[in-house]
C-alpha positions as CSV (number, residue, x, y, z in Angstrom):
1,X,-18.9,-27.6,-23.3
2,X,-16.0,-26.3,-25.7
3,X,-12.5,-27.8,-25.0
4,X,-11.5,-24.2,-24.0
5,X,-14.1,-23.7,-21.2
6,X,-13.7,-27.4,-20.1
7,X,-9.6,-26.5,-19.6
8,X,-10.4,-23.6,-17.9
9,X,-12.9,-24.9,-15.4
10,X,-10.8,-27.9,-14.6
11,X,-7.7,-25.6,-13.8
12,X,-9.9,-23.0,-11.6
13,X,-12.0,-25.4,-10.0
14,X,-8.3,-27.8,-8.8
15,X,-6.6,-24.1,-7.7
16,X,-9.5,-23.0,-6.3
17,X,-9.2,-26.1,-4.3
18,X,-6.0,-26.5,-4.0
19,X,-4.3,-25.7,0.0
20,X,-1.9,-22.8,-1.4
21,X,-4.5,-21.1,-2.9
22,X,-6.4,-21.4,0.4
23,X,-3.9,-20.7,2.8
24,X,-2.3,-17.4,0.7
25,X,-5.9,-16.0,0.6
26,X,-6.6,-17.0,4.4
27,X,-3.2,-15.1,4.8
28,X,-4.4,-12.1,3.0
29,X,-7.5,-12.1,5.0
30,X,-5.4,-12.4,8.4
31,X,-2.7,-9.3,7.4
32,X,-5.8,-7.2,6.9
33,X,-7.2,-8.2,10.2
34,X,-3.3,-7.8,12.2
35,X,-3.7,-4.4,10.5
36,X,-7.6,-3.4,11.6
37,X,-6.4,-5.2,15.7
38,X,-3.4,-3.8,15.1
39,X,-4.3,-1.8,18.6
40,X,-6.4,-4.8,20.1
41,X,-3.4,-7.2,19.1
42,X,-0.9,-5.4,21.2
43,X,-2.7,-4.8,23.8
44,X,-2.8,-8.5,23.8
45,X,1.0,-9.2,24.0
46,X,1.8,-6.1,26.1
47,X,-0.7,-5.7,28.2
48,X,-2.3,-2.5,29.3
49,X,0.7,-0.1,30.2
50,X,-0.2,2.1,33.1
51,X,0.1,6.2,32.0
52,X,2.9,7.5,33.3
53,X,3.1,9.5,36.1
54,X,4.6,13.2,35.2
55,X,4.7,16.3,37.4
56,X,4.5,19.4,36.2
57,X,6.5,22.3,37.9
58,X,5.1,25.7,36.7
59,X,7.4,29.0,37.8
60,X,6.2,31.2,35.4
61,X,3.3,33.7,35.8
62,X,1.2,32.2,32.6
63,X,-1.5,30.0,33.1
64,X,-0.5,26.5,31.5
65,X,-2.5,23.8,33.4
66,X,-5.2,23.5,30.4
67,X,-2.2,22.8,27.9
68,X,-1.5,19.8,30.3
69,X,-4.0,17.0,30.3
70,X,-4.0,13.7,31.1
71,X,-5.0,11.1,29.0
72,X,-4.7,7.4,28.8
73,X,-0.8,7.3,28.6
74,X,0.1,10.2,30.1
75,X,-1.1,11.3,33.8
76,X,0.1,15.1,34.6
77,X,0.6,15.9,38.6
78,X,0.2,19.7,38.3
79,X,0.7,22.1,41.3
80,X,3.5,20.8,42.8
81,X,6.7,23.3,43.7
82,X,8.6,21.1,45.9
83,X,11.1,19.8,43.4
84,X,13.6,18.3,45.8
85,X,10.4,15.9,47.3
86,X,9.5,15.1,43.3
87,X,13.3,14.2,42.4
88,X,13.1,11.7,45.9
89,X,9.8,10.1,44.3
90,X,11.2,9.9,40.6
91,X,14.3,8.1,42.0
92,X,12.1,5.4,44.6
93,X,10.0,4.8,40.9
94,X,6.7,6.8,42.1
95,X,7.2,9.3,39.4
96,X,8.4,8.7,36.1
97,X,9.6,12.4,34.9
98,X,9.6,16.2,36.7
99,X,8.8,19.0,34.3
100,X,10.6,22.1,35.2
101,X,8.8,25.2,33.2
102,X,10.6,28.8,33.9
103,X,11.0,32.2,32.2
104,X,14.4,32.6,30.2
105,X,15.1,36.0,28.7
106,X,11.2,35.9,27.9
107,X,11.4,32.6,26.6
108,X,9.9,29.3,28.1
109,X,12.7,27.0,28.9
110,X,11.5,22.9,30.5
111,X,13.7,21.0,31.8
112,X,12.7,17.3,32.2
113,X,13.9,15.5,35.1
114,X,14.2,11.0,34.5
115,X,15.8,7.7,36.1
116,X,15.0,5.6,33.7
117,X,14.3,7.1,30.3
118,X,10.9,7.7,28.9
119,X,9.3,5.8,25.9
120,X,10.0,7.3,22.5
121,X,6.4,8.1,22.3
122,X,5.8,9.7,25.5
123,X,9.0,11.7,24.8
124,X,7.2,12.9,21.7
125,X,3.9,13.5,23.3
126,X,5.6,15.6,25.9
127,X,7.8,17.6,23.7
128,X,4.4,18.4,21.1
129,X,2.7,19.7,24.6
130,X,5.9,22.1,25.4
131,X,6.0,23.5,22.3
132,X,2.3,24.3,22.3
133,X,2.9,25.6,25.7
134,X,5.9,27.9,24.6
135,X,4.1,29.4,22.0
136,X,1.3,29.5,24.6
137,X,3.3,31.8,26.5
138,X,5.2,33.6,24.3
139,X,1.5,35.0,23.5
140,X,0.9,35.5,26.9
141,X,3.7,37.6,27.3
142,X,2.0,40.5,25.0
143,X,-0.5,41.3,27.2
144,X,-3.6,40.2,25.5
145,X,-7.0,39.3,26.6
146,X,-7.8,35.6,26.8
147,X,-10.1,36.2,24.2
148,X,-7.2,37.7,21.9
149,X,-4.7,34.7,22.8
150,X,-7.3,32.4,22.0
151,X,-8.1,33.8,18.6
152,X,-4.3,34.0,17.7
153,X,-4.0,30.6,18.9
154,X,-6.8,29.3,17.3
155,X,-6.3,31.1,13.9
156,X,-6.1,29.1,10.8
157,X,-5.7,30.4,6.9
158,X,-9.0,30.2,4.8
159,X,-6.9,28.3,1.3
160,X,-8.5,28.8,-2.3
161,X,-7.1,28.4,-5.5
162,X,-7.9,30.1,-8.8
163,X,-6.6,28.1,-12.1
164,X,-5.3,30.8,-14.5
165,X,-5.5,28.5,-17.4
166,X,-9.2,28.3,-18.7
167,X,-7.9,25.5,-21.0
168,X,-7.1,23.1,-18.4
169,X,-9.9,21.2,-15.9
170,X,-10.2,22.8,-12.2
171,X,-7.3,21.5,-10.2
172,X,-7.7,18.8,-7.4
173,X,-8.1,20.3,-3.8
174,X,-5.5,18.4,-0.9
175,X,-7.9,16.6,0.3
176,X,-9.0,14.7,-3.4
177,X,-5.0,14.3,-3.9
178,X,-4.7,12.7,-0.3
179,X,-7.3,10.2,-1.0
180,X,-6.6,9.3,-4.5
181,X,-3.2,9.1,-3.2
182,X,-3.6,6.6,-0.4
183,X,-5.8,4.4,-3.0
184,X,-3.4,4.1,-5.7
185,X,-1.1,3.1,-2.7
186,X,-3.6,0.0,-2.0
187,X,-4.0,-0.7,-5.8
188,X,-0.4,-0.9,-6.3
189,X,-0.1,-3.2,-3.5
190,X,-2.9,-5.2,-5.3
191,X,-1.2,-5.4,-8.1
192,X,2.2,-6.4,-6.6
193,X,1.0,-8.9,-4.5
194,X,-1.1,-10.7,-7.2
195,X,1.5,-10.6,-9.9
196,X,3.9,-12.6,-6.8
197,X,1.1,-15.3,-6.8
198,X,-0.4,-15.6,-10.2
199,X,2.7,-15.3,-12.3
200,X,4.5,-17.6,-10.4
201,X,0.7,-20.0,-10.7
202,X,0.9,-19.8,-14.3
203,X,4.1,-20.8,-15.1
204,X,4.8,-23.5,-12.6
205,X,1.0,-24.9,-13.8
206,X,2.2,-24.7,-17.5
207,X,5.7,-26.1,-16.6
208,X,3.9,-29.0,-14.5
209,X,2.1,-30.4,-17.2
210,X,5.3,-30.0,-19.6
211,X,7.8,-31.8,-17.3
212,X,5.2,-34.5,-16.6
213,X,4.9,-35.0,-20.8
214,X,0.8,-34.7,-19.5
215,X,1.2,-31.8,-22.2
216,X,2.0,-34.4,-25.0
217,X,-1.1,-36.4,-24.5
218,X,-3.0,-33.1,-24.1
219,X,-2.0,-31.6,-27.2
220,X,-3.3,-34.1,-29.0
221,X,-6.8,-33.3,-28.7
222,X,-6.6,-29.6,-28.1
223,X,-4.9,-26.9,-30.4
224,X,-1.7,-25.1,-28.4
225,X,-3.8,-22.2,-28.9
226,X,-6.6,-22.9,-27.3
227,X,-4.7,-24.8,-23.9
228,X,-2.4,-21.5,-24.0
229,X,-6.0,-19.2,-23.6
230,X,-7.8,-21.3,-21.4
231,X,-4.5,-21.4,-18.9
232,X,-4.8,-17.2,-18.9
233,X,-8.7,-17.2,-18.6
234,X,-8.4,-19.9,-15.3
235,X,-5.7,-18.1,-13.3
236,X,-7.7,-14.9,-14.3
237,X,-11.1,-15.9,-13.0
238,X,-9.1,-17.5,-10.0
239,X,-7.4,-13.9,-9.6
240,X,-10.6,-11.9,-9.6
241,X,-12.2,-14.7,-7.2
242,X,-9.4,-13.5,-4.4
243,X,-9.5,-10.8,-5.4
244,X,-13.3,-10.3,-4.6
245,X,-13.0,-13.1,-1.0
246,X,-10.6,-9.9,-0.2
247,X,-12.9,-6.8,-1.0
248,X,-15.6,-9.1,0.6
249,X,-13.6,-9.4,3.8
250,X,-13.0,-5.9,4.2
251,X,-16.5,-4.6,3.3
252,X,-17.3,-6.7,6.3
253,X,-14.3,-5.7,8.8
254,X,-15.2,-2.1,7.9
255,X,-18.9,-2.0,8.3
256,X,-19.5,-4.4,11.3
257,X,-16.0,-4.4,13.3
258,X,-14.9,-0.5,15.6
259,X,-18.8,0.6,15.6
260,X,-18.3,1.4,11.6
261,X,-15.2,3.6,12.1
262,X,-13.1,2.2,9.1
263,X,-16.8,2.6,6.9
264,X,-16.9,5.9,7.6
265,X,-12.9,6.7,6.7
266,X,-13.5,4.7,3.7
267,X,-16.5,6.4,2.7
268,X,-14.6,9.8,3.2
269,X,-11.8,8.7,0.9
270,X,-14.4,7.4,-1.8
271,X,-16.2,11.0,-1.9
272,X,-13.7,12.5,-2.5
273,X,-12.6,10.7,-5.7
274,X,-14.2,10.8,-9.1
275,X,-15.8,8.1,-11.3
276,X,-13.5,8.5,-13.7
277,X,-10.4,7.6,-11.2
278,X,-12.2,4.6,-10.2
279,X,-12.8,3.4,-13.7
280,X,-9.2,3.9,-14.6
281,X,-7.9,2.3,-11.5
282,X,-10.0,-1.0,-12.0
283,X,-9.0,-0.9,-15.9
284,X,-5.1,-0.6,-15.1
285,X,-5.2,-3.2,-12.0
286,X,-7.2,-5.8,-14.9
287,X,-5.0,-5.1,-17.7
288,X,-1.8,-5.6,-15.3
289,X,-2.6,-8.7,-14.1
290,X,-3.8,-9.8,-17.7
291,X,-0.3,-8.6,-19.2
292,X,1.6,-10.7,-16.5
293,X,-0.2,-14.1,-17.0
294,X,0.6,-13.8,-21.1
295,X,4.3,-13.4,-20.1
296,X,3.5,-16.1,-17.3
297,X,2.4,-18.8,-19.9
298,X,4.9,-17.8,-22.3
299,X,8.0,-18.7,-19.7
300,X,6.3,-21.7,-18.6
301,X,6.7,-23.3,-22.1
302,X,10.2,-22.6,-21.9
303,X,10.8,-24.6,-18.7
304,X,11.5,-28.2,-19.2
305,X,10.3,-28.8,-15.6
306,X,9.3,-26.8,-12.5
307,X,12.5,-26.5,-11.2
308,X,13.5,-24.5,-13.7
309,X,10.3,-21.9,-13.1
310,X,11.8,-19.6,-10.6
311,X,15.1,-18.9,-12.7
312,X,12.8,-17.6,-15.9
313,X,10.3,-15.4,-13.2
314,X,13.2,-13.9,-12.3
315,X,13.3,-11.0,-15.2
316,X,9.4,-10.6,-14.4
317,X,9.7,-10.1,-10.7
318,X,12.5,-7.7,-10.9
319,X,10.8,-5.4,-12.8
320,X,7.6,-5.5,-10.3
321,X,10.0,-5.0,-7.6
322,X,11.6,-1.8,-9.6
323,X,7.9,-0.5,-10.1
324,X,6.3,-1.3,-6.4
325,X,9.3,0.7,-5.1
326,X,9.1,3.6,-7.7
327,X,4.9,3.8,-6.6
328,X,6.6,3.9,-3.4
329,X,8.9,6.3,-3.7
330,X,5.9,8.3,-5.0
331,X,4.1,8.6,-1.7
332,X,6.3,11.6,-0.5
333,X,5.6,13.1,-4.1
334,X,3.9,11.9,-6.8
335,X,5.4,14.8,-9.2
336,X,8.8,13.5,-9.9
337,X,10.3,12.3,-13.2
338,X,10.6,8.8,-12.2
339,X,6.8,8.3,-11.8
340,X,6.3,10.0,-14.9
341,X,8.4,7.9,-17.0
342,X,7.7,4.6,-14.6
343,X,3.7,5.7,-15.7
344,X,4.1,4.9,-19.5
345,X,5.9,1.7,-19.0
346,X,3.4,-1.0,-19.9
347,X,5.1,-3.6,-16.9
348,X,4.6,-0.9,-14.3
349,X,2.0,1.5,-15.4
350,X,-0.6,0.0,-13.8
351,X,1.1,0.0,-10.2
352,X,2.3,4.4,-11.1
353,X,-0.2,5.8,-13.8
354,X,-3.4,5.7,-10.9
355,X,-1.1,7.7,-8.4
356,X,-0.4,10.5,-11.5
357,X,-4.3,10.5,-11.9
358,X,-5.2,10.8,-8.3
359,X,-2.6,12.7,-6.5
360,X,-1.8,14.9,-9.3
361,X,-3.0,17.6,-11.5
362,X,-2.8,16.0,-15.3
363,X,-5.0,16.4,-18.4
364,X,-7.1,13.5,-19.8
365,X,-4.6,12.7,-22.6
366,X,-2.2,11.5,-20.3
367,X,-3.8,8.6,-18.9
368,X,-5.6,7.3,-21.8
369,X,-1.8,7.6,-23.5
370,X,-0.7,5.2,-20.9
371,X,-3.5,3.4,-20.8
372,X,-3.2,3.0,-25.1
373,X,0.4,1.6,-24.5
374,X,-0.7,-0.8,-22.1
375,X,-3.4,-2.0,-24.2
376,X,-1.4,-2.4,-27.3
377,X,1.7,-3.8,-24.9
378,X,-1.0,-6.9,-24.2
379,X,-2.1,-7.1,-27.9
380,X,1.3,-7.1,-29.2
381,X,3.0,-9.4,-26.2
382,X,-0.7,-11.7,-26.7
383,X,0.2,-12.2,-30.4
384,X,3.6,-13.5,-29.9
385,X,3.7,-15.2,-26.5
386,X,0.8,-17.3,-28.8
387,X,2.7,-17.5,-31.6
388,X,5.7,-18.9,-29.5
389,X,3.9,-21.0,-27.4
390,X,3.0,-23.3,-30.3
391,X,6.5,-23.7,-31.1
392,X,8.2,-23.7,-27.3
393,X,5.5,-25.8,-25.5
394,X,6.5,-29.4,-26.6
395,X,10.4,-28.3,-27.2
396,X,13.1,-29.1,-24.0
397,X,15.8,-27.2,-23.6
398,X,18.2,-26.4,-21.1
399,X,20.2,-23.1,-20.1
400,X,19.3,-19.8,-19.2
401,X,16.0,-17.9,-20.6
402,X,17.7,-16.4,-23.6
403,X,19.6,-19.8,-24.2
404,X,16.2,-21.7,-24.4
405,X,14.4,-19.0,-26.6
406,X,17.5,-19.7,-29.2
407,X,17.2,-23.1,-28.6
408,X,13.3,-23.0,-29.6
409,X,13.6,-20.8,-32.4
410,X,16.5,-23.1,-34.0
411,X,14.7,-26.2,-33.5
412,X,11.3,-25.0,-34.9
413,X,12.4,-22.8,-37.8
């Protein structure tokens, strides 16, 4: 076995090992369960709340009882008219609300009646019902047949689009944008939360070794080079292990756990995205993670010891932070500026450019652009973090980042 495989397997095989690298992916694993029991979870802690008890008053002439129907959280009491008896049984606690519905200057007006305030969501619930219901009415009121209100009520607009440019590809439909926009969501969140571990792995690893003067004795067998490689290739493969315990996990939660429900959504959401996406989301998420550990290594020679390994990540993690809140930000539209400019930066591409591709119509030049920068980003950032690493790996300094880089560079040229 080559020196660089035998430093590789001996770092993946002691992380892989290793209790933080267990417990941070047995805490992945349990987030994404919290989120799949969210429901099952709080039913848990809160028990099963029993549906509140709300009377509806009609004095109108329309026919709203079918707008009204009980469910699990809300029970309606319908057909009541004495109001002064339902105010008595709100106040002893045997009703929670009174829903007053009357005729104002042809409009529906409800007044709802408390003693103790309703839940944020019931209040919601019940005001989506009344507006239904006032719109209900208000069609009511023009003297249609039931078979007229329920056509207007039921209408909805038949949507096509026609592309006027025959240049350009056929644009995305809502539904191809929605998914490709939720999934650039998850990869950004990938990417984020991978960088947080692995970067920090790398350079504390690196650092380890260098405070300990282990890397003295080390070096003296293996080429810089080669120890510098084999570090990126371990935390790699330990990356795409987690990364594949994960996808495992969920593959499981989704096809075995809720009769299949979250396989189903899943399989919605993958339909309606293209191979292409797919290949470009996988290639940005690699590439990402693969830029961050060469930056990783690099500031890990600098250190003289661990403690010194959060205060040159710093740079690193601010400018993940910037990008995960830019992807963010591009949930509520993925058409601004900032994620256009945020796409061709090399350090936050891969968290932005997939949300362009997805949720947005753009030709095919723009994401292999991106994806050309990223790729020469790596080649150019591989080169010298190498060329560096010979000279900074078994030089001690103290300071600040920039103060050690000038430190390495005047003790080695």
């Amino acid at each position: 076995m080559s020196k660089f495989n035998l430093l590789m397997m001996q770092l993946y095989k002691s992380k892989f090992k290793s209790k933080s690298f267990i417990l941070m992916t047995c805490l992945y694993v349990l987030l994404m369960s919290v989120a799949i029991f969210w429901s099952d979870i709080k039913a848990l802690f809160t028990g099963e709340d029993e549906a509140q008890q709300i009377a509806i008053v009609n004095e109108t002439s329309a026919e709203l009882s079918g707008i009204f129907v009980s469910n699990g959280d809300i029970a309606f009491i319908q057909d009541e008219q004495d109001v002064a008896a339902l105010e008595k049984r709100v106040e002893d606690g045997k009703l929670d609300a009174i829903v007053r519905v009357s005729d104002q200057e042809g409009q529906l007006h409800a007044e709802i009646a408390t003693f103790v305030p309703l839940k944020l969501n019931d209040q919601t619930t019940l005001s989506s019902l009344l507006q239904y219901a006032g719109q209900h009415y208000a069609v009511q009121q023009l003297s249609l047949s039931p078979e007229q209100a329920a056509q207007i009520m039921s209408a909805q607009t038949i949507i096509s689009t026609k592309n006027l440019n025959e240049a350009s590809t056929g644009g995305k439909s809502e539904e191809e944008k929605q998914s490709g926009l939720w999934v650039s969501y998850g990869i950004g969140i990938l990417i984020y939360f991978f960088i947080s571990t692995f970067l920090s792995m790398i350079t504390t690893e690196i650092a380890s070794e260098k405070g300990s003067r282990a890397m003295e004795m080390l070096l003296a067998s293996v080429k810089p080079a080669t120890h510098f490689k084999a570090k990126i290739a371990g935390v790699l493969l330990l990356a795409l292990t987690q990364m594949g315990i994960i996808v495992a996990a969920f593959l499981l939660y989704a096809k075995f756990v809720k009769d299949g429900v979250i396989w189903n959504a899943a399989a919605t959401i993958i339909k309606e995205l293209s191979i292409s996406y797919v290949i470009y989301a996988v290639v940005f998420l690699l590439l990402t993670i693969i830029l961050y550990l060469i930056v990783g290594a690099l500031f890990g020679s600098l250190v003289s010891k661990v403690e010194e390994a959060g205060q040159v990540l710093m740079p690193a993690m601010m400018v993940t932070l910037i990008g995960f809140y830019v992807m963010l930000s591009g949930i509520g539209n993925p058409d601004t500026i900032l994620i256009k400019v945020f796409s061709y930066i090399p350090f936050t591409s891969g968290m932005v450019m997939p949300m362009r591709i997805g949720a947005t119509d753009i030709g095919g030049m723009v994401p292999m652009l991106s994806l050309g920068i990223l790729i020469a980003t790596i080649v150019v950032v591989y080169l010298f973090s190498l060329s560096f690493y010979k000279r900074s790996v078994l030089t001690y300094s103290t300071g600040g980042v920039i103060q050690k880089i000038k430190t390495v560079l005047k003790v080695t040229t």
